[in-house]
N, C-alpha and C positions, 0 to 999 in steps of 0.2 A: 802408161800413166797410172799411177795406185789414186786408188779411190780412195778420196778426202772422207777421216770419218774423228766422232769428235764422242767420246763418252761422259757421259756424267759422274758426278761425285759417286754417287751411291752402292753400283752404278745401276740403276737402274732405270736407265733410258740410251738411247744409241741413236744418233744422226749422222746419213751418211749422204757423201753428194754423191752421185753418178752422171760420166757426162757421156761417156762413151763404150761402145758393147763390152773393151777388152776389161773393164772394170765390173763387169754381174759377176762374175767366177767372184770376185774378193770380200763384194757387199755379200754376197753367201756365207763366205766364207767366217767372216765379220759379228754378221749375226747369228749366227750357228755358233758362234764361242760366245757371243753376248748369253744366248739362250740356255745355253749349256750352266754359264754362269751363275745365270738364275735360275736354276734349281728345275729348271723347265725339263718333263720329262722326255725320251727319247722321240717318243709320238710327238710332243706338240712340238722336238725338235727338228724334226721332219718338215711339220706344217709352216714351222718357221722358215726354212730354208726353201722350202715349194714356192710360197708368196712372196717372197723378197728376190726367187734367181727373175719369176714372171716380172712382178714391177721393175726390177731392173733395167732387166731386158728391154721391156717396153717405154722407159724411159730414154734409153742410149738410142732405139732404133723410132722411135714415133714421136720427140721432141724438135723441137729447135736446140734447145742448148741443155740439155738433160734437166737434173730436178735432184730433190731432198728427197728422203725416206727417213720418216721420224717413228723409233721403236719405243713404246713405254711398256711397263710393268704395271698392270692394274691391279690399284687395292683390293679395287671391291667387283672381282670381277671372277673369284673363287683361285684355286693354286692353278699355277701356270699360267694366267691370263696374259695376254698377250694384244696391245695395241697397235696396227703398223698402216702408218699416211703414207703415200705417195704424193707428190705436190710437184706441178711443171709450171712452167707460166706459157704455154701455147707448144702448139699454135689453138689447143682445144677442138671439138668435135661438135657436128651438129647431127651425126647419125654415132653415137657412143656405145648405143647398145649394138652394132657391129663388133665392136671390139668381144663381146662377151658373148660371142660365138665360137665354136671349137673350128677349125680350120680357117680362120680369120687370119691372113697375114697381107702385110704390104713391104715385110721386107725380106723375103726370102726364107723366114722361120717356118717350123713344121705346123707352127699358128693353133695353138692350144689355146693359145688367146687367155683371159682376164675371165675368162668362164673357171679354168683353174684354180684363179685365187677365191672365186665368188663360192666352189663348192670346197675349198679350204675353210672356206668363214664361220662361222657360228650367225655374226652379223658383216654387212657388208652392204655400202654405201657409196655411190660417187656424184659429183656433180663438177659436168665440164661445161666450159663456153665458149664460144671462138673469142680469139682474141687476148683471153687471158689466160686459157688453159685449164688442166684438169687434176682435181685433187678425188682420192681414192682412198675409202678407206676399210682396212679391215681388222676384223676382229676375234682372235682367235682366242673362246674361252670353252673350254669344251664341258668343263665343270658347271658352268653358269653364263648362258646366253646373254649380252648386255643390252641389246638394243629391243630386248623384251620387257619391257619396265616404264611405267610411268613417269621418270626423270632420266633425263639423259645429262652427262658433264664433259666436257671435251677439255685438252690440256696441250700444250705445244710448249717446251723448255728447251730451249737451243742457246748455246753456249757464244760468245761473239769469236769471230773464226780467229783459231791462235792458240784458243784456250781449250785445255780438256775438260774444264769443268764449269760448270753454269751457275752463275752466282745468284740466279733467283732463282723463287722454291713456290709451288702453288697446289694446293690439295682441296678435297670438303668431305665432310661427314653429313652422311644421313643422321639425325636426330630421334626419326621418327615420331609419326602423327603427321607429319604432312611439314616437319622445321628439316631444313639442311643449312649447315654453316661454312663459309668458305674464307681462306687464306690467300691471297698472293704477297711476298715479302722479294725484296731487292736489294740485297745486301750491297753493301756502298763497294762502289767501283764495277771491279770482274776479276774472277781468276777465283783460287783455294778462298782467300779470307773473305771475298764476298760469298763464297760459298756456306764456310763458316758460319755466317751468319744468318745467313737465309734458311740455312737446314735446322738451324737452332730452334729457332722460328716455329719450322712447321713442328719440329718434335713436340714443344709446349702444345702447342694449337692440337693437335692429337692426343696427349697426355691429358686435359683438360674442358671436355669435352660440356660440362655442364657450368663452366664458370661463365655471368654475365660478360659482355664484350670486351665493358672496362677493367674489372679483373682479368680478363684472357693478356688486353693489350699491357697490363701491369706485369701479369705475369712472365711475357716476352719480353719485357723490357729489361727485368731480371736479368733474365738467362742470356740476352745482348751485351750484357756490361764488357765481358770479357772479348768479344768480336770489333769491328769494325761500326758496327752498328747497322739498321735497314731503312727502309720503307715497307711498312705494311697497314698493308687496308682490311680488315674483317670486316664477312658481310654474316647475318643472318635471316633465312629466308621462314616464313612460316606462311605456307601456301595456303592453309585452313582459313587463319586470320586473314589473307588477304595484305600481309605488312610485312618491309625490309626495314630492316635495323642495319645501320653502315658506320664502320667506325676505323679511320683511315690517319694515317701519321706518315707525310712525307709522298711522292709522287707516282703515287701507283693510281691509274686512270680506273676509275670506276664507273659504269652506265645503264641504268635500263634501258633496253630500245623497244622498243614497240612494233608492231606488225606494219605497221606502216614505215619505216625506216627511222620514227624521231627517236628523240634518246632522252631520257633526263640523266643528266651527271650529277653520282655522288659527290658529296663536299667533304674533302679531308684536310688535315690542318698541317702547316710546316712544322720541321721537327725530324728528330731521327730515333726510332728505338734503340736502344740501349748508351743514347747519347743523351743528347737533351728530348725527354717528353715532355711535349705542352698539356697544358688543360684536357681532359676528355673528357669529348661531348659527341655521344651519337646522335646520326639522325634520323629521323622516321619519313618511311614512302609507301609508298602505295606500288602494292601486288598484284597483278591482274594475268588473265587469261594469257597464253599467247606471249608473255614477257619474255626476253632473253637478258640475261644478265653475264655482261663482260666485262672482266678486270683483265688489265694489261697494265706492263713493266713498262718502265722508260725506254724502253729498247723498242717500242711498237708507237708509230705517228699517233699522232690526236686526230688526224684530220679525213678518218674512214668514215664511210657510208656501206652498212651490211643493203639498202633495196640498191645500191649501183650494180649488182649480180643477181641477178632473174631469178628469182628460187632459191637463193642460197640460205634466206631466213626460216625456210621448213625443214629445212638437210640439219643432218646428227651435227651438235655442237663441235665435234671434233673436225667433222669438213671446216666448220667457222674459224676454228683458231687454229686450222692451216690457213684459209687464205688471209688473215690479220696477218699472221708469220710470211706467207709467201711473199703478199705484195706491201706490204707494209711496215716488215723491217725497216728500223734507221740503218743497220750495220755497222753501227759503231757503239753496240753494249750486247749484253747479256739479250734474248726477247722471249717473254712469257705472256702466254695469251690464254686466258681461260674462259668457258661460255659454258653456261647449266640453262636448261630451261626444262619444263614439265610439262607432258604432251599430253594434249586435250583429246 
């Protein structure tokens, strides 16, 4: 059976399923031509290839029903940077750090074990639990360590299965001073034209980096005319101050959550950019210690709680928006999950 894999527009991201062993040989194979693609030098195409044959592996032989592997290109993360989740939904581990021991196996492997990919990493993070399973993640930036840094941003873009390309688009910019500004856009439907539009999107939102909100969303709504049209929510964070600026058109679910599991939801108004925009009106909230800030696409339920998973609220925002993606796809759109927070 060939492993199910789905690339993006750009392409610079790559989701592959693995359900069973005779499918690692291909997921290798898969992202070793993604990597190559991207510019990625022979070394880091190595390292790519090393952590994707392990996760595989370990997905086809230590699952229930295997799991995604989701590869991104990180902006801001120097050349070649390299993001890659592993995501199962069980049966999870309540002794994990087994795994990341070298001669570690339970199924007959020479059991190099998860120790492999962890001195592959630059950064490298997991968090499993029984019951719902274990999401993995690493990160190969050899230029520029990511998970050394005061802000961490996590991203999950997965296309609805069918499609090779992802019609929603999510990014942020450091500001500097302590501001960072974030995007996620939903171009109408799925397939090429909601892509279209969602990419449009981000390119303004990058080209424009010091326009107020309501000119950024003017400006996007421009460059929409010609598309399908979106949903998009602009956030701006300014940690100094203490205050979020949120300025949303159309169903893209915005939320602080709080260390305790509550959330306040952003307020965005109906509407479609590059269709009809209504009135804008940003709104002001309150920034504190310890916030996590999630925006998610129509393709991801309303109806999560990040404290229902024991510790998942301290884990690198990109474990967060695999498990939003893992267990909380609808499965029937496009699903974009994003989480920034700033570590105390």
């Amino acid at each position: 059976m060939a492993v199910t894999h789905f690339l993006s527009l750009m392409p610079d991201s790559l989701h592959l399923t693995v359900r069973e062993r005779s499918q690692a040989g291909e997921a290798r194979r898969l992202a070793l031509s993604w990597a190559a693609d991207n510019g990625c030098s022979p070394d880091q195409q190595a390292k790519v290839a090393l952590v994707i044959s392990e996760l595989a592996n370990n997905l086809a032989l230590h699952t229930t029903d295997g799991g995604h592997l989701l590869l991104r290109m990180l902006d801001d993360g120097g050349p070649d940077a390299v993001e890659i989740l592993s995501l199962d939904q069980g049966p999870g581990s309540a002794n994990f750090g087994a795994c990341m021991r070298d001669g570690y196996s339970t199924a007959g492997t020479a059991g190099t074990g998860l120790g492999a990919v962890q001195r592959a990493s630059e950064y490298f993070e997991t968090f499993s639990q029984l019951g719902t399973g274990t999401v993995i993640l690493s990160q190969l930036c050899p230029n520029k360590p990511m998970g050394i840094r005061r802000h961490q941003f996590g991203l999950t873009n997965v296309p609805i299965k069918g499609e090779v390309v992802c019609g929603d688009a999510g990014g942020y910019l450091d500001l500097g001073g302590g501001r960072f500004r974030f995007i996620v856009a939903d171009g109408l439907g799925h397939g090429p034209c909601a892509a279209d539009a969602s990419q449009a999107a981000l390119k303004v939102f990058k080209e424009h980096p010091k326009a107020d909100l309501p000119t950024l969303m003017q400006n996007i709504h421009g460059a929409l005319r010609a598309t399908r049209g979106a949903a998009v929510a602009l956030v701006e964070v300014d940690s100094s101050a203490g205050t979020v600026s949120y300025l949303g058109v159309g169903n893209i679910a915005s939320s602080l959550v709080r260390h305790d599991g509550s959330a306040s939801h952003l307020v965005s108004s109906n509407g479609t950019v590059g269709v009809v925009l209504p009135r804008l009106q940003p709104f002001s909230y309150t920034w504190s210690a310890e916030t996590l800030l999630v925006m998610t696409s129509d393709g991801v339920k309303n109806h999560w709680r990040l404290d229902k998973y024991a510790g998942l609220m301290n884990r690198h925002p990109s474990l967060i928006a695999g498990v939003l993606f893992r267990d909380h796809s609808r499965k029937t759109d496009d699903t974009t999950a994003a989480v920034f927070r700033i570590c105390t």
